[in-house]
PDB file of N, CA, C and O in Angstrom, chain B, residues numbered from 101:
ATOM      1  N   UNK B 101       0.820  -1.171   0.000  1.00  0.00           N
ATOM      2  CA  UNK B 101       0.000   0.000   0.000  1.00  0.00           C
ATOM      3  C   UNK B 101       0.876   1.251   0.000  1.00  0.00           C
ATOM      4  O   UNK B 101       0.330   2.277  -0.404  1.00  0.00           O
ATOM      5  N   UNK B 102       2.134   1.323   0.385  1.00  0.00           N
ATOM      6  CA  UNK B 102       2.843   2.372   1.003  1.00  0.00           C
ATOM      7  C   UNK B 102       3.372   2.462   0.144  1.00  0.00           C
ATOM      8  O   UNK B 102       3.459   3.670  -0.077  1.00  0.00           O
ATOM      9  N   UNK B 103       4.183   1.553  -1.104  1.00  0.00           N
ATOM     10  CA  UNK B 103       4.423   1.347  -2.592  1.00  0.00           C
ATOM     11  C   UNK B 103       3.966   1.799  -3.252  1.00  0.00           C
ATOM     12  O   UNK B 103       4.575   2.563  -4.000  1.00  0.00           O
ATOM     13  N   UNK B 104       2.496   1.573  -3.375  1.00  0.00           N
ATOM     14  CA  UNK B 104       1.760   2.387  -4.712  1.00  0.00           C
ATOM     15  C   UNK B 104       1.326   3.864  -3.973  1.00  0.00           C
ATOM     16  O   UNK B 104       0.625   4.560  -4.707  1.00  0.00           O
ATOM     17  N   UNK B 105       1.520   4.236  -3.125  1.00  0.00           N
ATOM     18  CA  UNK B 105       0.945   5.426  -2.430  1.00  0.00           C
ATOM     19  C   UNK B 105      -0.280   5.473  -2.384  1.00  0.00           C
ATOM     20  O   UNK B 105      -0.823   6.542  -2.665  1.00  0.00           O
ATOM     21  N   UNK B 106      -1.108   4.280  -2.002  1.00  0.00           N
ATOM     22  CA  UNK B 106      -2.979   3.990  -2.244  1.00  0.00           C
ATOM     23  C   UNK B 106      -3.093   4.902  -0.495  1.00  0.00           C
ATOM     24  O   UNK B 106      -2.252   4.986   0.400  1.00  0.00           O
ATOM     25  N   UNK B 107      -4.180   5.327  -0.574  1.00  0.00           N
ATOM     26  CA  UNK B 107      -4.816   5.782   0.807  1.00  0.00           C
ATOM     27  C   UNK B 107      -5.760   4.538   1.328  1.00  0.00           C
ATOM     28  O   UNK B 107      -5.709   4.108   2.480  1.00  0.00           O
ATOM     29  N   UNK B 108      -6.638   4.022   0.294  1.00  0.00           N
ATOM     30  CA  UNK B 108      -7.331   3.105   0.729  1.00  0.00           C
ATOM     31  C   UNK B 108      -6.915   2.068   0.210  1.00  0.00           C
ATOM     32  O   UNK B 108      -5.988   2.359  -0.545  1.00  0.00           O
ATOM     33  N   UNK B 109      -7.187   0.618   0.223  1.00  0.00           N
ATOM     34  CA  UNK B 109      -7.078  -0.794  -0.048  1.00  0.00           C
ATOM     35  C   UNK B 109      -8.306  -0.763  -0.022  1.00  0.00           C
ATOM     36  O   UNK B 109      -9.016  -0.108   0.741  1.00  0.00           O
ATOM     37  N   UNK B 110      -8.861  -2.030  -1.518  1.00  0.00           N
ATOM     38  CA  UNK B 110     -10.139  -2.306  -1.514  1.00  0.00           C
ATOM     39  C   UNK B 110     -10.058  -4.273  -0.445  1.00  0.00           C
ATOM     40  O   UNK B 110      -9.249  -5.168  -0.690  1.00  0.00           O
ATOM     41  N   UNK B 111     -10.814  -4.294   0.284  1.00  0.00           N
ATOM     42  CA  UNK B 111     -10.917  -5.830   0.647  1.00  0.00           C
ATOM     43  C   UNK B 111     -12.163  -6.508   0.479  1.00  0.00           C
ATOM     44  O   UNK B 111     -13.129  -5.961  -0.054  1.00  0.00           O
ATOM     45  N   UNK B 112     -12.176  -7.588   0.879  1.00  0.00           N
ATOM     46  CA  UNK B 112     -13.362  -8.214   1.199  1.00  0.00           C
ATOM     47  C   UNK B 112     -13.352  -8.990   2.553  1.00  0.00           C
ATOM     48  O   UNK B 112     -12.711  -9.989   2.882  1.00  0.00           O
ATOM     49  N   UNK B 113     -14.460  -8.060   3.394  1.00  0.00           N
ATOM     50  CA  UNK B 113     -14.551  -8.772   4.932  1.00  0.00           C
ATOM     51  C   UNK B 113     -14.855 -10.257   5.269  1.00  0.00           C
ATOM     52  O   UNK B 113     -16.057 -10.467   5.105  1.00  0.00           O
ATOM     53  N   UNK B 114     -14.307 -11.150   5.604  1.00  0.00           N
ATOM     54  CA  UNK B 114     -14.600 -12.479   6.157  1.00  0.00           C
ATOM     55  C   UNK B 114     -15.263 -12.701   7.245  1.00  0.00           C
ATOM     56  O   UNK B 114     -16.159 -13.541   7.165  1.00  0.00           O
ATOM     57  N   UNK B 115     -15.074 -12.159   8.305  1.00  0.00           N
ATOM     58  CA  UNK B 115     -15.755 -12.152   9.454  1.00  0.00           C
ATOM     59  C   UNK B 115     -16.546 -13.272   9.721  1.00  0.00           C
ATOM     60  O   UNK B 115     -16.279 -14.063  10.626  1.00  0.00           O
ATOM     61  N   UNK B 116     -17.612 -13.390   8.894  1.00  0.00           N
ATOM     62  CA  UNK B 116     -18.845 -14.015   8.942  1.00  0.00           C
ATOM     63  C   UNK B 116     -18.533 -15.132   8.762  1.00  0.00           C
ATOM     64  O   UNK B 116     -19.440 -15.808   9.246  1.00  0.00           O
ATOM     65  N   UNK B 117     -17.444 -16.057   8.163  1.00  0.00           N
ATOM     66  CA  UNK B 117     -16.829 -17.217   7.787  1.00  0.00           C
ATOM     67  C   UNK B 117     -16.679 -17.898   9.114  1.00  0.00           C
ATOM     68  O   UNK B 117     -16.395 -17.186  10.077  1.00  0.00           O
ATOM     69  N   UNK B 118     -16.835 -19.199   9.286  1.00  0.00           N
ATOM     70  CA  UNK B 118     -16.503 -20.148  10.145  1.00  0.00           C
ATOM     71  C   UNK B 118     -14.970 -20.359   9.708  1.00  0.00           C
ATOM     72  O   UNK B 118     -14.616 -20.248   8.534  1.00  0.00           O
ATOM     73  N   UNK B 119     -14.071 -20.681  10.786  1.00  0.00           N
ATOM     74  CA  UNK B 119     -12.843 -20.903  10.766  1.00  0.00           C
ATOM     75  C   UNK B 119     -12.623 -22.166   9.270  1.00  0.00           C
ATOM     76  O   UNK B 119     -11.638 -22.151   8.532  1.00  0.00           O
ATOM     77  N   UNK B 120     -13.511 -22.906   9.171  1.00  0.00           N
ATOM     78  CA  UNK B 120     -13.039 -24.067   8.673  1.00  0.00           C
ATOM     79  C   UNK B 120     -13.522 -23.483   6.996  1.00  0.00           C
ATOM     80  O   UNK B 120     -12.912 -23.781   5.969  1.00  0.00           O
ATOM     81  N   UNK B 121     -14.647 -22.675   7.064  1.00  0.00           N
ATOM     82  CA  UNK B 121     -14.990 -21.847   5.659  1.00  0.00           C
ATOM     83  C   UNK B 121     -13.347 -20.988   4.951  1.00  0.00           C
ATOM     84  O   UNK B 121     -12.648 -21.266   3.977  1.00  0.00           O
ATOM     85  N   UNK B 122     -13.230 -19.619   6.268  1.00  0.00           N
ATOM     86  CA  UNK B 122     -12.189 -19.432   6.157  1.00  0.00           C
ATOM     87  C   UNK B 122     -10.911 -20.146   5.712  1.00  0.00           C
ATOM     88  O   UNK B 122     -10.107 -19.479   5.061  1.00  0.00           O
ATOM     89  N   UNK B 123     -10.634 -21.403   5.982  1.00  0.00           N
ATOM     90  CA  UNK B 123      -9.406 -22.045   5.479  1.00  0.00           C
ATOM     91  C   UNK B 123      -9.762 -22.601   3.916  1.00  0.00           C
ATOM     92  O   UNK B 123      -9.004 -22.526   2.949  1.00  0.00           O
ATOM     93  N   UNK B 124     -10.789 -23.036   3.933  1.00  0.00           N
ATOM     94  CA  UNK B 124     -11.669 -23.392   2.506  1.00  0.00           C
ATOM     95  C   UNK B 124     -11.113 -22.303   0.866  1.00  0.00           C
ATOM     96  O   UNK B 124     -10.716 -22.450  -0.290  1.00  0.00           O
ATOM     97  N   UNK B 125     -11.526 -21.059   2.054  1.00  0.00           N
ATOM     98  CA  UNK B 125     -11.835 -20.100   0.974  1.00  0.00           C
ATOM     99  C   UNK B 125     -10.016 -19.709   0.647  1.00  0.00           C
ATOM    100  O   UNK B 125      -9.652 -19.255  -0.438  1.00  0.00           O
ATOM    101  N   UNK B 126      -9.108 -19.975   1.739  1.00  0.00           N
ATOM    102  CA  UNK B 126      -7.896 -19.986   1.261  1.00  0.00           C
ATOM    103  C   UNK B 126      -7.278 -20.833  -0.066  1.00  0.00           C
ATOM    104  O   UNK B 126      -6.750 -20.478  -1.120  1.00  0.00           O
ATOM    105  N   UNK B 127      -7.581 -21.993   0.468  1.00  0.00           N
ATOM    106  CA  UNK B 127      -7.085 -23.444  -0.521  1.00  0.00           C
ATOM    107  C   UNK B 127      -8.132 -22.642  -1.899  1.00  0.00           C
ATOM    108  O   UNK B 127      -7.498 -22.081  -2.793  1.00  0.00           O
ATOM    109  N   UNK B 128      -9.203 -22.641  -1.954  1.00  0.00           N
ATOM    110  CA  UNK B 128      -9.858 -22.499  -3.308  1.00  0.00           C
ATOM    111  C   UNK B 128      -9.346 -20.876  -4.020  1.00  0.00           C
ATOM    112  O   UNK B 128      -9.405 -20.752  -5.243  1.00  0.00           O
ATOM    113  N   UNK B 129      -8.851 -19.683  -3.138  1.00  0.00           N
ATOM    114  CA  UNK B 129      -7.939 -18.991  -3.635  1.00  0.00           C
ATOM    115  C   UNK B 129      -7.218 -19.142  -4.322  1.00  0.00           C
ATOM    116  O   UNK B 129      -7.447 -18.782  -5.477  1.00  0.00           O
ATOM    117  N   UNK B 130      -5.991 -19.740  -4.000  1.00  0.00           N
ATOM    118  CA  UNK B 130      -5.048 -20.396  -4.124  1.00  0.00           C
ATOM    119  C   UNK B 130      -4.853 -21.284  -5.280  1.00  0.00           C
ATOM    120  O   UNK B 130      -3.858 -21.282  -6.005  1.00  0.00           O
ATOM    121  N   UNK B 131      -6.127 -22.220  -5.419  1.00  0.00           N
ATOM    122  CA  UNK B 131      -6.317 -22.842  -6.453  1.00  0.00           C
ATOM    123  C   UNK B 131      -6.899 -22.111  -7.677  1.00  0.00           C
ATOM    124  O   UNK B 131      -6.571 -22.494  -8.800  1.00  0.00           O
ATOM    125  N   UNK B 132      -7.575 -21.285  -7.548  1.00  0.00           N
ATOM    126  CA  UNK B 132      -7.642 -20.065  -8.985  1.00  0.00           C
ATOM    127  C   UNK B 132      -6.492 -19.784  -8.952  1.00  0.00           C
ATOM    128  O   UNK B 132      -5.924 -20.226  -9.950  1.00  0.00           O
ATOM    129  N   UNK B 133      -5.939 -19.335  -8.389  1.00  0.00           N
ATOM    130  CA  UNK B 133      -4.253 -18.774  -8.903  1.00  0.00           C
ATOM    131  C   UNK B 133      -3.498 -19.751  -9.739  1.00  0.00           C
ATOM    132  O   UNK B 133      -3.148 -19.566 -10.905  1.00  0.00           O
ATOM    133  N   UNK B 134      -3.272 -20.886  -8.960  1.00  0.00           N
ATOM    134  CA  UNK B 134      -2.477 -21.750  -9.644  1.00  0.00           C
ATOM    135  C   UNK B 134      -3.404 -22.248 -11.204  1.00  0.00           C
ATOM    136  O   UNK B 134      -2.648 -22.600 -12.110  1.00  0.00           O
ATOM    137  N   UNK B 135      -4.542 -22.280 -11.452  1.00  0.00           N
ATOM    138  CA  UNK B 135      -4.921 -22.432 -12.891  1.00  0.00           C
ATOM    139  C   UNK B 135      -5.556 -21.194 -13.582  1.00  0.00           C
ATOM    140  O   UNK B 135      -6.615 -21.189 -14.210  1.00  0.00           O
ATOM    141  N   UNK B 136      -4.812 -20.258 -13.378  1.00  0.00           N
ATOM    142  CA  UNK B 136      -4.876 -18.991 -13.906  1.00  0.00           C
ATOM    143  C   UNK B 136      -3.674 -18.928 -15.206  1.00  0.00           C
ATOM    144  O   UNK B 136      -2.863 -19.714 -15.696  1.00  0.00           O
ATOM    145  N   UNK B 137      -4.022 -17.752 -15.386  1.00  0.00           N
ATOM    146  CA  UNK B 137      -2.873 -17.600 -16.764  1.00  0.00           C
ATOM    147  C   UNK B 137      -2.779 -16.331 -17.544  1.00  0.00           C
ATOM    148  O   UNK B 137      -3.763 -15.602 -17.423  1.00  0.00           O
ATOM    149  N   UNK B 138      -1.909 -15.941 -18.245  1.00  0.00           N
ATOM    150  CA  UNK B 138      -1.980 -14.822 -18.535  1.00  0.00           C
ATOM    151  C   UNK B 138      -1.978 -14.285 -19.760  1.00  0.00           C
ATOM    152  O   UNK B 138      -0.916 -14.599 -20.298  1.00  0.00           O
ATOM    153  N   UNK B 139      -2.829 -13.443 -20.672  1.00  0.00           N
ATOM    154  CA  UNK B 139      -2.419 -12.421 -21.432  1.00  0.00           C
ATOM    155  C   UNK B 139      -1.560 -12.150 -21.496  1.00  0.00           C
ATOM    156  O   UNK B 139      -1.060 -11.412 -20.648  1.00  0.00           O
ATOM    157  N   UNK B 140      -0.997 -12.536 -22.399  1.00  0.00           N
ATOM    158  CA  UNK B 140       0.694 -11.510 -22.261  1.00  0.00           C
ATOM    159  C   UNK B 140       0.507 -10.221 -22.958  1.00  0.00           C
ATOM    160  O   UNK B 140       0.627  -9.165 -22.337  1.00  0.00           O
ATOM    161  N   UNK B 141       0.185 -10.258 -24.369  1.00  0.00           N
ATOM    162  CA  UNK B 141      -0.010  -9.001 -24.630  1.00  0.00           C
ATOM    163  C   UNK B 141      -1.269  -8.092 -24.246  1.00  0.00           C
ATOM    164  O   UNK B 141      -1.656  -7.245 -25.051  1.00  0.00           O
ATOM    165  N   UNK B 142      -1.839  -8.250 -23.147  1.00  0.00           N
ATOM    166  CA  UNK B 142      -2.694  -7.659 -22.198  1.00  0.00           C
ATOM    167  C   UNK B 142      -1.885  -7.010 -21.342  1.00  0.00           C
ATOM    168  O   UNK B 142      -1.915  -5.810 -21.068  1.00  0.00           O
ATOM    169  N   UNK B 143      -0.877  -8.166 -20.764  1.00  0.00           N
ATOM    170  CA  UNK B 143       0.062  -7.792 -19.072  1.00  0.00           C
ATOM    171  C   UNK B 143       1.021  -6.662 -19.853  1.00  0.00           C
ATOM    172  O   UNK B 143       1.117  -5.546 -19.344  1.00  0.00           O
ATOM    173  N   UNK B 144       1.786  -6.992 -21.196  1.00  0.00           N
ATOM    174  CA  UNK B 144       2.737  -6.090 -21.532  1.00  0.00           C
ATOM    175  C   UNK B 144       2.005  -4.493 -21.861  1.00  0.00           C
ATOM    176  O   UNK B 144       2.561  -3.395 -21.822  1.00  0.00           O
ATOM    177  N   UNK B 145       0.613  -4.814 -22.180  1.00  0.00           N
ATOM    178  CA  UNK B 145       0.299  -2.918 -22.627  1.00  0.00           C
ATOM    179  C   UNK B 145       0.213  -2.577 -21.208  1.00  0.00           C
ATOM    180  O   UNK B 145       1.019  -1.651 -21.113  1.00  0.00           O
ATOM    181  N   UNK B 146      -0.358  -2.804 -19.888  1.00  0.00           N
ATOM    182  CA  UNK B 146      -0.421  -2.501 -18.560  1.00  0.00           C
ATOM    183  C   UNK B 146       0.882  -2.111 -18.146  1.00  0.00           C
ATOM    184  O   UNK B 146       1.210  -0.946 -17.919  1.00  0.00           O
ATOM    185  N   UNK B 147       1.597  -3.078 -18.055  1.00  0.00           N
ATOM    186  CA  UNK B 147       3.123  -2.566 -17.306  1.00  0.00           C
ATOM    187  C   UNK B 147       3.549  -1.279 -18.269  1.00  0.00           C
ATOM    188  O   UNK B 147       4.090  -0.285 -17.785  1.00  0.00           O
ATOM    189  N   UNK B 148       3.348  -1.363 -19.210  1.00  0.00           N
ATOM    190  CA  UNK B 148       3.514  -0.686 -20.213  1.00  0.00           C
ATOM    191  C   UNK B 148       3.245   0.589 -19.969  1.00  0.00           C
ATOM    192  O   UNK B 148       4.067   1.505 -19.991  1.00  0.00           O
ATOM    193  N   UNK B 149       2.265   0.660 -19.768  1.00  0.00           N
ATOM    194  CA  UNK B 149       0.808   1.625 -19.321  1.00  0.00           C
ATOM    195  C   UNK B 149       1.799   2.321 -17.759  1.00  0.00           C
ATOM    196  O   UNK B 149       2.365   3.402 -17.596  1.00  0.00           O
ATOM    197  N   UNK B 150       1.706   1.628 -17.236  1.00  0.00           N
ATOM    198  CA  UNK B 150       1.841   1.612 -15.652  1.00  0.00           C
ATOM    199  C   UNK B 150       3.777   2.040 -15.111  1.00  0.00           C
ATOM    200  O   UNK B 150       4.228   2.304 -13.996  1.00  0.00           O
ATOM    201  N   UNK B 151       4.388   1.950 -16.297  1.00  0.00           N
ATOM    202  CA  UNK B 151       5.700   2.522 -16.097  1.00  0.00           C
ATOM    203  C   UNK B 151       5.785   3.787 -16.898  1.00  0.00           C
ATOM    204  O   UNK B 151       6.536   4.614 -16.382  1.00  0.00           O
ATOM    205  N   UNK B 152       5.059   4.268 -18.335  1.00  0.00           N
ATOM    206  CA  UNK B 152       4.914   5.466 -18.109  1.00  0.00           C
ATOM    207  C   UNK B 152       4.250   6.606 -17.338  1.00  0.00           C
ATOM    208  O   UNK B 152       4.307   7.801 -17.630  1.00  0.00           O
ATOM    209  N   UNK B 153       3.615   6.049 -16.310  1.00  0.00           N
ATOM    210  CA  UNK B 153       2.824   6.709 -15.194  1.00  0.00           C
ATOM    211  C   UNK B 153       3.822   6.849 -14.037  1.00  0.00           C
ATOM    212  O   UNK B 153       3.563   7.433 -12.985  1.00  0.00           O
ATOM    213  N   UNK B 154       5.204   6.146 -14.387  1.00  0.00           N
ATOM    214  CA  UNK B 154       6.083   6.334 -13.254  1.00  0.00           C
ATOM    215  C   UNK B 154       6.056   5.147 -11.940  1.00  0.00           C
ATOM    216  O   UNK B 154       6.875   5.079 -11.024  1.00  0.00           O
ATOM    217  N   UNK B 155       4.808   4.222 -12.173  1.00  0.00           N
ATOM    218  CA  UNK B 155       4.932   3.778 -11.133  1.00  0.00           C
ATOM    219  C   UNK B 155       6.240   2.423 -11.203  1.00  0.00           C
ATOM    220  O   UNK B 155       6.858   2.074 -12.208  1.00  0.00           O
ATOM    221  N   UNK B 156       6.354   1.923  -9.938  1.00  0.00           N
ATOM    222  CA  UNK B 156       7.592   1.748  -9.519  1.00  0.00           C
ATOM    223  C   UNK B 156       6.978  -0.240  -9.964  1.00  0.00           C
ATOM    224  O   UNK B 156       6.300  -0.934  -9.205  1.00  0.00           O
ATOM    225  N   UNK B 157       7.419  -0.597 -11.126  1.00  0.00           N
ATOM    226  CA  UNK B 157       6.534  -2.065 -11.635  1.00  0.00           C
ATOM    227  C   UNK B 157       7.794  -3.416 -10.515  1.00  0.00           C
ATOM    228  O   UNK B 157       7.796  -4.610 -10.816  1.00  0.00           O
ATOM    229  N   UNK B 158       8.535  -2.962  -9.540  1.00  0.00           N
ATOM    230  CA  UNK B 158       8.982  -3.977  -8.872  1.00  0.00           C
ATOM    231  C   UNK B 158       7.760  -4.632  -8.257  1.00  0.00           C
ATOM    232  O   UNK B 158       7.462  -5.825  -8.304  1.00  0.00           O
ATOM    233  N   UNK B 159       6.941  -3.387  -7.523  1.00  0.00           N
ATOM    234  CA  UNK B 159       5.977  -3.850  -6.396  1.00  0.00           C
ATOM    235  C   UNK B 159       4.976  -4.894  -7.344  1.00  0.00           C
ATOM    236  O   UNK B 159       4.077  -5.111  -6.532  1.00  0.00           O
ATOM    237  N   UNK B 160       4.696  -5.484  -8.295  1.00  0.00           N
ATOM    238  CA  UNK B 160       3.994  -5.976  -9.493  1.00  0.00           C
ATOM    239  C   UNK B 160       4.184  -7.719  -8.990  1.00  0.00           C
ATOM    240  O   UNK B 160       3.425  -8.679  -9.125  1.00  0.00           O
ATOM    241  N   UNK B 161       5.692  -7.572  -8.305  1.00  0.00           N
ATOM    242  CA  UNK B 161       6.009  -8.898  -8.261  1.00  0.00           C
ATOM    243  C   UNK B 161       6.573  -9.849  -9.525  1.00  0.00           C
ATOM    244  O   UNK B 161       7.149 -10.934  -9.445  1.00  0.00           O
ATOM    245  N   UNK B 162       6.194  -9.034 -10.781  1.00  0.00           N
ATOM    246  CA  UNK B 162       6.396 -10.124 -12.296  1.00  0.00           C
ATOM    247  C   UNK B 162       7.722  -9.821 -12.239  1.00  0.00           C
ATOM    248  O   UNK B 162       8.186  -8.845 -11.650  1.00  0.00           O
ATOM    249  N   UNK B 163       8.537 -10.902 -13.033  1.00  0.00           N
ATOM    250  CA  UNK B 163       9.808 -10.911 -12.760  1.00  0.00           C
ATOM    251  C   UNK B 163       9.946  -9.686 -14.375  1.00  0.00           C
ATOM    252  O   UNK B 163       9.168 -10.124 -15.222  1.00  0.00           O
ATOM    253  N   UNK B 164      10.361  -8.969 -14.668  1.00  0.00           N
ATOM    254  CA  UNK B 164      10.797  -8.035 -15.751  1.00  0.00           C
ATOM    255  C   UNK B 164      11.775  -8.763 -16.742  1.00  0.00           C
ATOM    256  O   UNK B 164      11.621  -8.908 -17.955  1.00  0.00           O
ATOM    257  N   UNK B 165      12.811  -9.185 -15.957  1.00  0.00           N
ATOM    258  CA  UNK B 165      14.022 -10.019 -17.466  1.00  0.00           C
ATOM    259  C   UNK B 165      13.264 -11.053 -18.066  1.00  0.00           C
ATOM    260  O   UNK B 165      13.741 -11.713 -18.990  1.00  0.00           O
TER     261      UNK B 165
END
């Protein structure tokens, strides 16, 4: 947050989750991620996009080389 200079973070409250929901909703996270995939020439106009705006594309996490 202190990276991109955001004031707010958007989330989504759990609260209401039973502990065992909560761990659920981790693993099935997790598992969209891992069968996810990417646009590349989507991700490249963004970074693209997003380094002439100056911002700092380490915080991105994608490896650049």
């Amino acid at each position: 947050m202190r990276l991109l200079d955001l004031k707010t973070v958007p989330c989504i409250e759990l609260g209401h989750l039973s502990e065992a929901q909560k761990r659920a909703y981790v693993i099935a996270g997790n598992r969209l991620a891992l069968n996810g995939g990417w646009n590349e020439d989507h991700l490249r106009l963004e970074l693209t996009d997003l380094k002439t705006q100056g911002t700092n594309l380490e915080v991105t996490g994608i490896d650049l080389m």
